[in-house]
Structures are given as C-alpha cells and as structure tokens.
BAFI-3210 file (N, C-alpha, C; in Angstrom, 3 decimals, decimal comma, padded with zeros to 6 digits):
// residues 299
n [1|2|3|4|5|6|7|8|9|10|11|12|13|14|15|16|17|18|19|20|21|22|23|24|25|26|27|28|29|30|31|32|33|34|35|36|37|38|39|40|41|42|43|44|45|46|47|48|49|50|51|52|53|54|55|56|57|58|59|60|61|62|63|64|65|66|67|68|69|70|71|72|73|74|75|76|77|78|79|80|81|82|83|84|85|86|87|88|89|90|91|92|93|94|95|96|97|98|99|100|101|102|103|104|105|106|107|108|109|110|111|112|113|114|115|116|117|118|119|120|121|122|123|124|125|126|127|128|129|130|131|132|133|134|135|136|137|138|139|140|141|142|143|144|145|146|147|148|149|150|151|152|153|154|155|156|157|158|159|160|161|162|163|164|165|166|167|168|169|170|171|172|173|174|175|176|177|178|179|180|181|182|183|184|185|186|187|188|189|190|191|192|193|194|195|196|197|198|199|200|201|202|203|204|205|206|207|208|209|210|211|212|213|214|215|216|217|218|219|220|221|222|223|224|225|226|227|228|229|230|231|232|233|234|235|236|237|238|239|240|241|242|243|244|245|246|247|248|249|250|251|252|253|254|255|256|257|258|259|260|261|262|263|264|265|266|267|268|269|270|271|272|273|274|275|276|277|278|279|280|281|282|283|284|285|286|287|288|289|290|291|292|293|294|295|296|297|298|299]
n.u [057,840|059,883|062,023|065,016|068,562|068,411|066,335|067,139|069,440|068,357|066,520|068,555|070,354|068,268|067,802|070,004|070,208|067,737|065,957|063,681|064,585|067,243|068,466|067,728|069,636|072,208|071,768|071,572|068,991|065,211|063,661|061,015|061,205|062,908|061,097|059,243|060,638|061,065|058,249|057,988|059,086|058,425|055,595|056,083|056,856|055,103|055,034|055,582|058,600|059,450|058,269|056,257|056,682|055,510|057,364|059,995|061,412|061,216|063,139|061,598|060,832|061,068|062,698|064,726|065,489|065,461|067,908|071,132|070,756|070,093|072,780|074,605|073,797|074,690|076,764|077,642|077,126|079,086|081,142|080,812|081,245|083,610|084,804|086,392|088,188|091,299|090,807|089,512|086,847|086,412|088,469|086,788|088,133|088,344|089,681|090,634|092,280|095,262|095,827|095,085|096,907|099,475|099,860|098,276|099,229|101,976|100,612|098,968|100,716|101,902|099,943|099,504|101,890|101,476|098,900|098,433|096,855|094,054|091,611|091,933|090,654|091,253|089,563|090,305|089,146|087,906|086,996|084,393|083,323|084,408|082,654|080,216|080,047|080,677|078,605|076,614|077,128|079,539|081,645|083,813|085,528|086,320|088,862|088,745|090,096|088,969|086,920|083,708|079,936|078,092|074,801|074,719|076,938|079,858|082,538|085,644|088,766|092,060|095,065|097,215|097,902|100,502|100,210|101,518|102,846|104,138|106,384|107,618|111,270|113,221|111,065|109,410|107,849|109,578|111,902|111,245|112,216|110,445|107,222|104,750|101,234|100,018|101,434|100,945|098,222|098,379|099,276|099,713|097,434|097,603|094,821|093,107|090,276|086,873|085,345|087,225|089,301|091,124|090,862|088,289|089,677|091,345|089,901|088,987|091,175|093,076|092,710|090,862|092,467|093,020|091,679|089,857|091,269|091,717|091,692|094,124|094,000|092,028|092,723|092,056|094,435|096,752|099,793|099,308|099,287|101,574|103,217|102,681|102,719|106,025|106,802|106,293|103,760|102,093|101,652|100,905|099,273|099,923|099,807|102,790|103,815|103,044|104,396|107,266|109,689|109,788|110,642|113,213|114,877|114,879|113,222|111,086|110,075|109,696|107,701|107,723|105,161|102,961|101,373|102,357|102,875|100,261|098,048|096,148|093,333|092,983|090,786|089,074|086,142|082,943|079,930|077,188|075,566|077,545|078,268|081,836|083,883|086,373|088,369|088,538|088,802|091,459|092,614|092,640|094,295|096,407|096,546|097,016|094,905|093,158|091,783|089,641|087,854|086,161|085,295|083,219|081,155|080,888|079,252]
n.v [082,459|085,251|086,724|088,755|089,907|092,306|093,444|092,988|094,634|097,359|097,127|097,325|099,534|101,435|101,216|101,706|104,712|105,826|107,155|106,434|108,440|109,270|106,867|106,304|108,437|107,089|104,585|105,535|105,019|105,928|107,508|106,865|103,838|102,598|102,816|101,275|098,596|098,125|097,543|095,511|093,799|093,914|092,823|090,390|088,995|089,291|091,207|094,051|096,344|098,573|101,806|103,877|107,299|110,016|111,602|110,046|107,248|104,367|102,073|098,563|096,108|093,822|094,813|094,975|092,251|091,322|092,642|091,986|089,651|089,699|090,967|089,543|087,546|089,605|089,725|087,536|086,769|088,700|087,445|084,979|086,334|087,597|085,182|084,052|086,168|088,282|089,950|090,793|091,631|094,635|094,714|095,377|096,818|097,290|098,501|098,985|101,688|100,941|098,507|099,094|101,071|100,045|096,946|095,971|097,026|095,288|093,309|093,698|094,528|092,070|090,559|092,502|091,563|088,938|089,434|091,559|093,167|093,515|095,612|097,267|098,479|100,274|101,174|102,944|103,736|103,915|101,057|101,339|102,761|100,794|098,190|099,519|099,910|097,184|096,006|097,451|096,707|098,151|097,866|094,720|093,287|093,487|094,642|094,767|095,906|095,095|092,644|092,138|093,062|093,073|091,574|090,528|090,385|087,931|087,383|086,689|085,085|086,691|087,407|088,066|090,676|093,103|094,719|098,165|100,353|103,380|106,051|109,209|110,030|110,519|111,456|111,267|108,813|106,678|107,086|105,589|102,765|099,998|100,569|101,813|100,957|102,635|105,245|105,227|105,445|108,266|108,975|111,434|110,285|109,713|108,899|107,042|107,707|107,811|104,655|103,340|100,442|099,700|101,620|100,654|097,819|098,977|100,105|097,670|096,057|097,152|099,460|098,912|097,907|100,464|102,111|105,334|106,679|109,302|109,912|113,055|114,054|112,940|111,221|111,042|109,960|107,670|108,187|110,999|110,372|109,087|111,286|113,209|112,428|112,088|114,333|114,632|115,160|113,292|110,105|106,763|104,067|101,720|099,690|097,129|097,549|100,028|101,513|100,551|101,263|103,650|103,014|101,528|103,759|105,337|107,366|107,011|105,309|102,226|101,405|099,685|097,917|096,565|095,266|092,493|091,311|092,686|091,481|091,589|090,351|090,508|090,678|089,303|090,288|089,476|089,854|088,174|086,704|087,652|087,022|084,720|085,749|084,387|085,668|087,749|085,167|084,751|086,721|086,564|084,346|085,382|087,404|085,164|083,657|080,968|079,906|077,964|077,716|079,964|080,022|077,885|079,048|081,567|080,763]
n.w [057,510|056,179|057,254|056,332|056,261|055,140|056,271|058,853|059,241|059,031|061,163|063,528|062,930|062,791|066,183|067,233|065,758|066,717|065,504|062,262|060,549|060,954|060,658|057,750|056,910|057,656|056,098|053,646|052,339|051,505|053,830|054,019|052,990|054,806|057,216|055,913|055,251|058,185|059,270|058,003|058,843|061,786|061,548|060,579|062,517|064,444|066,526|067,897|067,718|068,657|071,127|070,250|070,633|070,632|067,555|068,014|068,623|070,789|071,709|073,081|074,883|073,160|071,029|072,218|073,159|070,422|069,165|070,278|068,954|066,336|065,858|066,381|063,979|061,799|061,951|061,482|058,856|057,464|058,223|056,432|054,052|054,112|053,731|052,222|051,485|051,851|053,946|056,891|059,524|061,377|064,611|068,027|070,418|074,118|076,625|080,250|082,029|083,274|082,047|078,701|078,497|079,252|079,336|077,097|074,513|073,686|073,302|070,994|069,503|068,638|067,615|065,289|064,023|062,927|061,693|059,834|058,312|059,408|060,980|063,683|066,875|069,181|072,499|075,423|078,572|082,223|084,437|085,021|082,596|080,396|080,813|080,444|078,127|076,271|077,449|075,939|073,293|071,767|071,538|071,121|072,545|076,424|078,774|082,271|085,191|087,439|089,399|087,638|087,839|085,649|085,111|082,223|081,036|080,996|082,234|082,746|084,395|083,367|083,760|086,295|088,884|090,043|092,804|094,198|096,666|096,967|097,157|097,154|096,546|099,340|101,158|104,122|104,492|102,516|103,942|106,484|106,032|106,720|106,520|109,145|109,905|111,319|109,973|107,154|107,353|108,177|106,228|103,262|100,509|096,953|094,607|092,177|090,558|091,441|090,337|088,859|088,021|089,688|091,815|092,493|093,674|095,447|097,457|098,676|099,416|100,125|101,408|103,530|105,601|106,367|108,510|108,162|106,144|103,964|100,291|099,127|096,694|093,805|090,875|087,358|085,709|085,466|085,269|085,794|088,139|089,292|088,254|090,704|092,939|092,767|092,629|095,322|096,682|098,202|098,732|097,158|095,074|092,937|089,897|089,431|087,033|086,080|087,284|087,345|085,498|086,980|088,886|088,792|087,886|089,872|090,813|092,079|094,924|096,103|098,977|101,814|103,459|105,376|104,733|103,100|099,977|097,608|095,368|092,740|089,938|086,514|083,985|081,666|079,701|077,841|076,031|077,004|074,303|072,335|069,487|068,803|066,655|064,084|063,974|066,359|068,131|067,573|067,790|070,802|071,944|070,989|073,238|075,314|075,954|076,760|074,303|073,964|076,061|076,214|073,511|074,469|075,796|074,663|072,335]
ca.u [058,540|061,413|063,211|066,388|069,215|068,412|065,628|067,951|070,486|067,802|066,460|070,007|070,872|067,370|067,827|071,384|069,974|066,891|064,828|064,356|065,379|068,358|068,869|068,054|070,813|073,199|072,358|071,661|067,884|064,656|062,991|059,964|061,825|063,286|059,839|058,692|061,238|060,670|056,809|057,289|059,834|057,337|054,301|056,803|057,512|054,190|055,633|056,133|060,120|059,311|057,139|056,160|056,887|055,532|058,333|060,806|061,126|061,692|063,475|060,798|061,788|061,202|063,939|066,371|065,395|066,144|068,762|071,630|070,826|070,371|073,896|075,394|073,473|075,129|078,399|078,298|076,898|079,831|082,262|080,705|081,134|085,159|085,476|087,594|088,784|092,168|090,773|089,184|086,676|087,496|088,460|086,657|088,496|088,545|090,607|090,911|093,525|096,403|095,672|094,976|098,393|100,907|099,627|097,909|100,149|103,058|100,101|098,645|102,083|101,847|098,815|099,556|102,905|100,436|097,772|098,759|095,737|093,098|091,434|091,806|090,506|091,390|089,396|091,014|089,024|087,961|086,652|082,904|083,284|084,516|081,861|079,068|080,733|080,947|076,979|075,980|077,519|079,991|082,931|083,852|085,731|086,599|089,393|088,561|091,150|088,488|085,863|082,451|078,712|076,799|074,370|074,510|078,592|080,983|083,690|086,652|089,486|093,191|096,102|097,395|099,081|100,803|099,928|102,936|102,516|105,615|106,346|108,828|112,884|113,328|109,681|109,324|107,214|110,203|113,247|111,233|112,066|108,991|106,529|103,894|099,952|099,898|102,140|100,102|096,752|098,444|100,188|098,509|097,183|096,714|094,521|092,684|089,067|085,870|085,079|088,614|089,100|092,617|090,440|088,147|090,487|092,468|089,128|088,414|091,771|094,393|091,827|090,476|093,217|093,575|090,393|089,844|092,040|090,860|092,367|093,980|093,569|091,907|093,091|091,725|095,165|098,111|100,871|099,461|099,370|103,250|104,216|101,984|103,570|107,126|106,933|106,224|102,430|101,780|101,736|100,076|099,735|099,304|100,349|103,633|103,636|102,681|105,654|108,638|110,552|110,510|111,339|113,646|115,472|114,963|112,341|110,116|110,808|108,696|107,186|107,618|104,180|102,570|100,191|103,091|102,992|099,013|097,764|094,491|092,899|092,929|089,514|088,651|084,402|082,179|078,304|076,781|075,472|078,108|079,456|082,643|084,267|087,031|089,560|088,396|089,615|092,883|093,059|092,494|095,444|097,797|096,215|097,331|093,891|092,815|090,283|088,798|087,321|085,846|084,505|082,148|080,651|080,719|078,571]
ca.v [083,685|085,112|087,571|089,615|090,447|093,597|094,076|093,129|095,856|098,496|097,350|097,525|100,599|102,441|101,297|102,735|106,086|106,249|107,698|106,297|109,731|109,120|105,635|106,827|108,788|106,347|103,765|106,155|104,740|106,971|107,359|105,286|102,577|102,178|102,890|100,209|097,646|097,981|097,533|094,627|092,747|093,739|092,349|089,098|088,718|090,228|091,691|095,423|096,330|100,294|102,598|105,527|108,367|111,238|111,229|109,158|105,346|103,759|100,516|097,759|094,815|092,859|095,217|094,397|090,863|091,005|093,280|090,640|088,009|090,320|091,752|088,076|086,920|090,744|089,593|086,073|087,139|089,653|086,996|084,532|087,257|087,847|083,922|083,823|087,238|088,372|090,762|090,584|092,133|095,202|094,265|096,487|096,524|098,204|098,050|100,153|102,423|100,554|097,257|099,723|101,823|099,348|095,446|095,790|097,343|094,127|091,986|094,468|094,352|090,742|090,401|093,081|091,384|087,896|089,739|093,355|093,723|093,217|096,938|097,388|099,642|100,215|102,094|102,989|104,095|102,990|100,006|101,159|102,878|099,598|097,739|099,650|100,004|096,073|095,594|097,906|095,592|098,870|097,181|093,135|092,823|094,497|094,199|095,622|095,309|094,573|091,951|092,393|092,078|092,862|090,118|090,139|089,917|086,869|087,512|085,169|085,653|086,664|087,972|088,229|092,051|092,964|096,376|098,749|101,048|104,324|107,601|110,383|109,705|111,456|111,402|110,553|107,286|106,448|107,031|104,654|101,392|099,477|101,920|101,022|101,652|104,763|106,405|104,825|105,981|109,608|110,045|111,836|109,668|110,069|108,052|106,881|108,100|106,052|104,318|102,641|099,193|100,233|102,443|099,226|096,897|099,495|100,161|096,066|095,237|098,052|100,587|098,082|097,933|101,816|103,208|106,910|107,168|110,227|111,058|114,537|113,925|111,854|111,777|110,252|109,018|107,086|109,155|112,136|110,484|109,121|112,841|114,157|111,546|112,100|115,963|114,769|115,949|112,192|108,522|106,133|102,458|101,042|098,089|097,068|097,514|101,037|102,285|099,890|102,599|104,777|102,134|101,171|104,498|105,560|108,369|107,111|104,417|101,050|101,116|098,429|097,470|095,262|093,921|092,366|091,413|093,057|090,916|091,222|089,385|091,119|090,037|089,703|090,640|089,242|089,925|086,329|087,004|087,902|086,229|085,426|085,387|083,709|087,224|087,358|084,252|084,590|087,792|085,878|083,503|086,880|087,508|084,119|082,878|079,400|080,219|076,437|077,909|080,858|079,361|076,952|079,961|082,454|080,034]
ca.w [057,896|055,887|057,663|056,202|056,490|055,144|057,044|060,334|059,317|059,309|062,351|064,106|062,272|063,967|067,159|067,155|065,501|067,735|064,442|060,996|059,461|061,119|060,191|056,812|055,969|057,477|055,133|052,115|051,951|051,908|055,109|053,568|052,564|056,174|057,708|055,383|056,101|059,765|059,828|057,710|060,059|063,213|061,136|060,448|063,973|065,520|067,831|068,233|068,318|069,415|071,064|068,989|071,375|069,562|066,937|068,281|068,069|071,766|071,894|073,528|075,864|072,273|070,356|073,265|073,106|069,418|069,470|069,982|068,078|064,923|065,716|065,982|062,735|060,703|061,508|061,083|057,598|057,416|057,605|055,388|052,577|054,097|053,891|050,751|051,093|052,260|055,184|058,288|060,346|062,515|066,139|068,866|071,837|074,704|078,160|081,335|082,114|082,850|080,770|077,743|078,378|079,947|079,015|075,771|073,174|073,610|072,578|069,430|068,150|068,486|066,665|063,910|062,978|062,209|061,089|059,746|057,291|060,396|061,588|065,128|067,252|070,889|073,365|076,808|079,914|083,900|084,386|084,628|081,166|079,818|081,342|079,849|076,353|076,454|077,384|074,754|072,207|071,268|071,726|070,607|074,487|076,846|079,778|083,285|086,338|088,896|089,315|086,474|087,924|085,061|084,802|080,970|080,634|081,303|083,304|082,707|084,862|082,778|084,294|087,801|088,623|091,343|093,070|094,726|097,436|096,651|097,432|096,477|097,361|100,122|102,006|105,187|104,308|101,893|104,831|107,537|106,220|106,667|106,976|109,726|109,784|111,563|109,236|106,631|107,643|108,195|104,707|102,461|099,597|095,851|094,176|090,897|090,802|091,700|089,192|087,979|088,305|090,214|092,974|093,243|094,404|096,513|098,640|098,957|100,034|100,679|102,391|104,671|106,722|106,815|108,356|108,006|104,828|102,437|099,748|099,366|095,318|092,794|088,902|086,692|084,767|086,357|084,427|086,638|089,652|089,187|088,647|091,721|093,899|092,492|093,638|097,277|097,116|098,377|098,237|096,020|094,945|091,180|089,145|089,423|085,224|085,502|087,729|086,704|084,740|087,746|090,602|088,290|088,046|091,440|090,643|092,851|095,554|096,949|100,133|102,323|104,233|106,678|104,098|102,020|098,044|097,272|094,276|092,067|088,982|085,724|083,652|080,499|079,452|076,595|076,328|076,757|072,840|071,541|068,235|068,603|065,261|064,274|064,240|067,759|068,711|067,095|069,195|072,097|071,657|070,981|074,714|076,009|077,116|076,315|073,370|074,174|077,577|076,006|072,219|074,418|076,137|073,832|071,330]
c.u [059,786|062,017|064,276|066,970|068,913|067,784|066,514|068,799|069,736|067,245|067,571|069,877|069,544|067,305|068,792|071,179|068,957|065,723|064,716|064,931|066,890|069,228|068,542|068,909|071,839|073,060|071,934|070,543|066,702|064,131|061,654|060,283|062,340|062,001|058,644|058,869|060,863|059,475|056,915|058,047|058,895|056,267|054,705|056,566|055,965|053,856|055,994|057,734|060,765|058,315|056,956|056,016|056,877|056,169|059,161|060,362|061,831|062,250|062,579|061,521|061,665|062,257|064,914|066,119|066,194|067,463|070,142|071,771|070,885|071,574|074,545|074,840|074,431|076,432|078,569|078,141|078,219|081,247|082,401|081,179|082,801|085,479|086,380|088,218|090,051|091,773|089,838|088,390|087,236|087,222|088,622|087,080|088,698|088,874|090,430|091,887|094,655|096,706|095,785|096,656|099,165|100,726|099,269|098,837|100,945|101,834|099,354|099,393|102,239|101,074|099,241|100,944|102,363|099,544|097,432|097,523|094,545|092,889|091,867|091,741|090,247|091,206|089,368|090,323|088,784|086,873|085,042|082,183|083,198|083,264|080,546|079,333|080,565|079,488|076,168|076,458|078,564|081,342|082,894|084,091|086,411|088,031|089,147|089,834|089,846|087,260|084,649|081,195|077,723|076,591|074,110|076,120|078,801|081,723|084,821|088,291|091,260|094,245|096,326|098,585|099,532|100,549|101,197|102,868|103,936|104,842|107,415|110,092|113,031|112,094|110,043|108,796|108,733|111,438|112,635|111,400|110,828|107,767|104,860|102,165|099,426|100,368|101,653|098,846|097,216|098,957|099,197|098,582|096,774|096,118|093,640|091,094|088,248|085,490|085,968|088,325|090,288|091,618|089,294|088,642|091,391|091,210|088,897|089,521|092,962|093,932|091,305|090,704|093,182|092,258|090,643|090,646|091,154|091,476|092,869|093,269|093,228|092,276|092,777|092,844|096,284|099,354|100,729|099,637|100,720|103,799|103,576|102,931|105,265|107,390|106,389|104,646|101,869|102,161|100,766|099,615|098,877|100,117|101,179|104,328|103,554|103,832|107,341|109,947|111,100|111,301|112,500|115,203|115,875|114,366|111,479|110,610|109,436|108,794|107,468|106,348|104,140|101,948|101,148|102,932|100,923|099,057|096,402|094,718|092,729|091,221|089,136|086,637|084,378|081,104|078,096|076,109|076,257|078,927|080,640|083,321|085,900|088,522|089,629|089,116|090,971|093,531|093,348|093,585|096,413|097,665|096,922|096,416|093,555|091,305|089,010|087,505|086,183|084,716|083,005|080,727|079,651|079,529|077,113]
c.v [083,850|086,428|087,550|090,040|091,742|094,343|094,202|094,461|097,360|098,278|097,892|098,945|101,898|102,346|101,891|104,439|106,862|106,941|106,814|107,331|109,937|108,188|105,847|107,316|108,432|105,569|103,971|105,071|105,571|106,742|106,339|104,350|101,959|102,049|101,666|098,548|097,409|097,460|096,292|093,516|092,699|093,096|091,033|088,795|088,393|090,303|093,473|095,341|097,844|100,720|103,609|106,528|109,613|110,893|110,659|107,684|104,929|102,514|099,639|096,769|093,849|093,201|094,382|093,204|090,593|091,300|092,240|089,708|088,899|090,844|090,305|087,412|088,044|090,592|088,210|086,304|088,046|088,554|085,314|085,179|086,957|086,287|083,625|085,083|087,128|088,781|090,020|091,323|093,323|094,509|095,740|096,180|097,652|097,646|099,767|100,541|101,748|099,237|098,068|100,396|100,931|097,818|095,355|095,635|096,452|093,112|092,533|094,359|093,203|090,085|090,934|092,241|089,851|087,910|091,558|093,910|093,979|095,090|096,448|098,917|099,368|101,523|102,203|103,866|103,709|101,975|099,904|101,619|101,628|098,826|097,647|099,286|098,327|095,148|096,504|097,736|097,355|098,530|095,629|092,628|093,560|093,834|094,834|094,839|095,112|093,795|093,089|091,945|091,895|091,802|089,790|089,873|088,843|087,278|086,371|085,714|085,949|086,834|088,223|089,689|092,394|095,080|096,542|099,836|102,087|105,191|108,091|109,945|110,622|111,866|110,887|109,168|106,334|105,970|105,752|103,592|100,884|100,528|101,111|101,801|103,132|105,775|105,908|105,502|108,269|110,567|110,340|111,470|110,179|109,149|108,359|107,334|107,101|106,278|103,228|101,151|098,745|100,107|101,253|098,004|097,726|099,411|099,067|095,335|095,822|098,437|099,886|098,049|099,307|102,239|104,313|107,411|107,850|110,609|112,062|114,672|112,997|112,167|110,694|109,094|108,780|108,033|110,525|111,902|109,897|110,698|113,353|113,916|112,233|113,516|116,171|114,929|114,720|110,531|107,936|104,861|102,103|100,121|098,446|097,684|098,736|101,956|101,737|100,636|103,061|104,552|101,677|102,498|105,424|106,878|108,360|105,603|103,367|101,106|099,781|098,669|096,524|094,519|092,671|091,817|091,693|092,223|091,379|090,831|090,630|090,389|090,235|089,804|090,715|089,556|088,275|086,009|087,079|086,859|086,841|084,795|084,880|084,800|087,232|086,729|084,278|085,669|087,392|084,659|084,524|086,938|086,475|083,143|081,899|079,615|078,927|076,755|079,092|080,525|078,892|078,108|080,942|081,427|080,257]
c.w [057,034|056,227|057,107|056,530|056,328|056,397|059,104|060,597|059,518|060,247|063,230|064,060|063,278|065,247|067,719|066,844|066,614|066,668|062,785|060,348|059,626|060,551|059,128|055,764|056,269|056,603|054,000|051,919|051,995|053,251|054,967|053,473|054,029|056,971|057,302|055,549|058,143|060,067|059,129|058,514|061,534|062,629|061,022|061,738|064,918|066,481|067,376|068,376|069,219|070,214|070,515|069,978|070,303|068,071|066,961|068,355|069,914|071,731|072,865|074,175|074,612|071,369|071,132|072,986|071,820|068,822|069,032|069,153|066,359|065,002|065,382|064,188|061,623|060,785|061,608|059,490|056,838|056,894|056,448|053,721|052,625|054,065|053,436|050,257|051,661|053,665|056,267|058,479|061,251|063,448|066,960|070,036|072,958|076,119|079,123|081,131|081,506|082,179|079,581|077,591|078,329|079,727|077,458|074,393|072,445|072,364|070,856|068,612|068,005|067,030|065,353|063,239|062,090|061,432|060,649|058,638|058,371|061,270|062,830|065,554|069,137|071,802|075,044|078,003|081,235|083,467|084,037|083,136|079,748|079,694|080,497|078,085|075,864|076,227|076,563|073,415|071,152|071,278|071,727|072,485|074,997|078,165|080,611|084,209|087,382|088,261|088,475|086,957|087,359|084,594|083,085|080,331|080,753|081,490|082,822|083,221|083,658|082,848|085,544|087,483|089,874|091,730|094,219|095,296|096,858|096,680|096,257|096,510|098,455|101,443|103,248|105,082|103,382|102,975|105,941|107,646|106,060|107,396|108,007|109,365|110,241|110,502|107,786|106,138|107,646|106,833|103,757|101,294|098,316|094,921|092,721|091,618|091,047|090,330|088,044|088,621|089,335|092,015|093,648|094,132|095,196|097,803|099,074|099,364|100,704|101,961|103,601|106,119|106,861|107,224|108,548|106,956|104,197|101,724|099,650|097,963|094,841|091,437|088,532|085,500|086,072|086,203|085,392|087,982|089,988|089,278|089,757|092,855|093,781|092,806|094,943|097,310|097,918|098,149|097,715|095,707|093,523|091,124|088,843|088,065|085,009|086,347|087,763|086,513|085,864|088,585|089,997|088,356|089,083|091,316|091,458|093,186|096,314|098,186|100,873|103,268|104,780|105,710|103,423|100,574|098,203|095,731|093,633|090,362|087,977|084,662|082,845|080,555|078,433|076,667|076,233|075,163|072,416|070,428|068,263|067,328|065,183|064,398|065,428|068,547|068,616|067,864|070,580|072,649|071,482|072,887|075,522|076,405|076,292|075,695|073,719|075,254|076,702|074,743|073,267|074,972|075,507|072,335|071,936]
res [x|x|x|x|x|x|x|x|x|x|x|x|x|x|x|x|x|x|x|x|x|x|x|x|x|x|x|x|x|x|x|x|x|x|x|x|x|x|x|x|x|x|x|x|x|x|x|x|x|x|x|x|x|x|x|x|x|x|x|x|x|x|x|x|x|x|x|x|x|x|x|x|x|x|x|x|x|x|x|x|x|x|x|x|x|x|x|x|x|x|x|x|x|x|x|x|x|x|x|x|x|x|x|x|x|x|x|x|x|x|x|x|x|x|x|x|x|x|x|x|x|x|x|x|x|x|x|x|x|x|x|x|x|x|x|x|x|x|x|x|x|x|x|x|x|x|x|x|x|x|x|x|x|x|x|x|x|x|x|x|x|x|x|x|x|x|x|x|x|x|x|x|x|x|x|x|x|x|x|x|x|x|x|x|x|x|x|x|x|x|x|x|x|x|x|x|x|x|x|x|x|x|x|x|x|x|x|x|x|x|x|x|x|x|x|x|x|x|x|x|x|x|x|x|x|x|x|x|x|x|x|x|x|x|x|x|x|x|x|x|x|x|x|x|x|x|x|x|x|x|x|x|x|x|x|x|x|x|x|x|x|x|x|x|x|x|x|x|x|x|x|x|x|x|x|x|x|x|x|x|x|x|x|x|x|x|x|x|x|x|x|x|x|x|x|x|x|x|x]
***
C-alpha cells in the first residue's frame, strides 16, 4: 500500500467541499485529476469513502473513520516541513462568550509577546456552537463554560469562575439587603439564551432553587444584558469577570442571596484525534494548564 499525502489532502479537501468540482478549484487541480486521486486511494484501501448520490459525494462511516487520522497525519506533515523554519502553524481557537471576551485576550497577549510570528485565530460563540465547531475538527480547541458530553471530545476541567447575582442601584432587589427567595422568584430576570454555557449552569444550580422563574428576556450577548439590567428592566447573574468594571463603579450593584458564593468549572475541549502540535501545547502553557495531563491524551 502506498498512500499519499497528496492523495490524503484531496481526500480531506472533498469531504470539506462535498463535490470534487469543488475540491477542484480549491486546490487549483482538474476535476479528473481529483476524481482520479480519490478512486485510487478507495481502490488502495478497498473500501468505499462516499456514496455517489446522484452528483454529490456523501461522506461514508469509512470517510469519517478516516477523516481524523488523515487530518492528524496533514499537519504532522505540515510541521515537519515548518521544523527548521521560523513560523508556526495557525492556532484555531475558539471560546464561548465570556471566556472569548473577558478571560482569553490576557492570555493571547501573553502568547503573542513569546510568539508574535504564530497566526491566531479566535472564534467566540455559546457553548453549543463551540462544541460542534470543536467535533468537526474546525477549530484546534475550544473553551466552553459548562460541562462537554460529546462522546468524541475530552473534556479537561480549567478554571474555576465565580457567578454574581445584580441588579440596577436603586431596585427594589438592590435596597433589601439580602434579598430572600420570594423576591427572587418574583423579580423579573434577564438571561443568556439556551444554549450558552452561562444559561447551562444557571438552570442546574441557580434555577433550581427558584421554581417558576421565566425569564422576561433572553440575549444572546452579556454586554446587552449588563445594559438591560442597568436601566432597571431586571436582574441577572454572570461571571464575576464579566461585571467587575461595573460593581466596581457602582453601575450596577451585587445581590446578596441565600445560595451564597455560586461557583462553576470552566473546561477546556480537544477531539480525542486530534494532533496536538507542538504550537498547541505552548498555547496551552500561556493558558496555565499542565500540558503533561493533556500530551498523554491527546497522543
């Protein structure tokens, strides 16, 4: 058997396009030549890697199988070439909300002042966005704020955050001192949408205690639901990290509750495939996390 690289990259490359004519004129080859490569890696293998749907190319439970492992072999190959170069690899990263806004950046600037030649690219939405982005090998890693159950990730716990119940100045929930469950359950709440990794851990450990809580609003960014709050429309609760500034200036004021200090786990996510390269790692040490734990895994 001698399977190629090449031939790996035009597999990859069509399963990503979904056509060869597509995958074609990404890698500036003719459509024969890709059509050619392909049939002779399935005849290597023999194994089917599509179904021929009319005109389209289906991915097979033997693509997915291969999938992976040809992505880990195109960038271990990638950085054999960068071995003796100056550069690097890009780094795909992507975080939820408020990891992406309010945790990340400290450690990017970390990184870039060690490693200022190194792409990076950082993409920021809720946790289940992340998630997927993560298991469709479109991103290197990902951070979510709430527990991860897809069975093809790794989970590894990273950060502890503290969550912060606040209102307006001036609110009634704000003037009572310790504000009790009734008045709790009756204030009208604004929260992160389903789907965040925020609105996860509020329903699994805030909401619990409050039954019959409904929202009045959901938003999808924090930044709007600080100003919603801060013009009275409601109360709220995010990471300590993401309202600092305000509690800080007295824009918006901490709750006192019954529950007292709310905690949850911040969490980094790898694909169990995934090569991790040695940029990676060095990222992962900007992060804080004990690359040792992660290498044996990730291998």
């Amino acid at each position: 058997m001698h399977v190629t690289l090449r031939q790996l990259s035009i597999f990859v490359e069509v399963l990503k396009s979904g056509s060869t004519t597509q995958a074609s004129s990404v890698l500036a080859l003719s459509q024969s030549a890709v059509s050619a490569s392909l049939s002779d890696l399935e005849e290597q293998l023999k194994v089917s890697l599509f179904d021929r749907v009319g005109k389209r190319l289906v991915v097979n439970e033997n693509g997915r199988l291969l999938y992976p492992k040809a992505l880990a072999l195109l960038e271990q190959a990638t950085e054999i070439e960068q071995l003796f170069n100056h550069s690097d690899g890009a780094l795909r990263i992507a975080a939820s909300t408020t990891i992406g806004n309010y945790i990340l950046p400290e450690t990017l600037a970390i990184y870039r002042q060690d490693f200022p030649h190194t792409p990076l690219e950082l993409t920021v939405g809720n946790s289940r966005e992340i998630i997927q982005a993560v298991a469709d090998f479109r991103v290197d890693l990902g951070f979510v704020e709430g527990p991860c159950h897809h069975p093809d990730l790794i989970t590894r716990p990273w950060l502890s955050d503290e969550l912060v119940v606040f209102a307006a100045p001036g609110s009634p929930q704000a003037e009572a001192g310790e504000v009790s469950l009734e008045a709790l359950i009756a204030a009208p709440w604004i929260l992160r949408e389903t789907g965040s990794g925020t609105r996860e851990v509020l329903e699994h450990s805030l909401m619990q205690h409050l039954p019959g809580v409904r929202p009045i609003l959901e938003l999808g960014n924090s930044e709007a639901i600080k100003h919603a709050v801060r013009h009275g429309i409601g109360i709220s609760c995010l990471s300590r990290r993401v309202v600092a500034e305000q509690l800080a200036s007295g824009s918006l004021v901490e709750l006192v509750t019954p529950f007292g200090t709310l905690e949850r786990t911040l969490f980094l996510i790898y694909h169990r495939q995934k090569h991790l390269s040695a940029s990676l790692l060095r990222f992962l040490s900007c992060c804080r996390f004990p690359v040792d734990l992660i290498e044996k895994r990730g291998k």
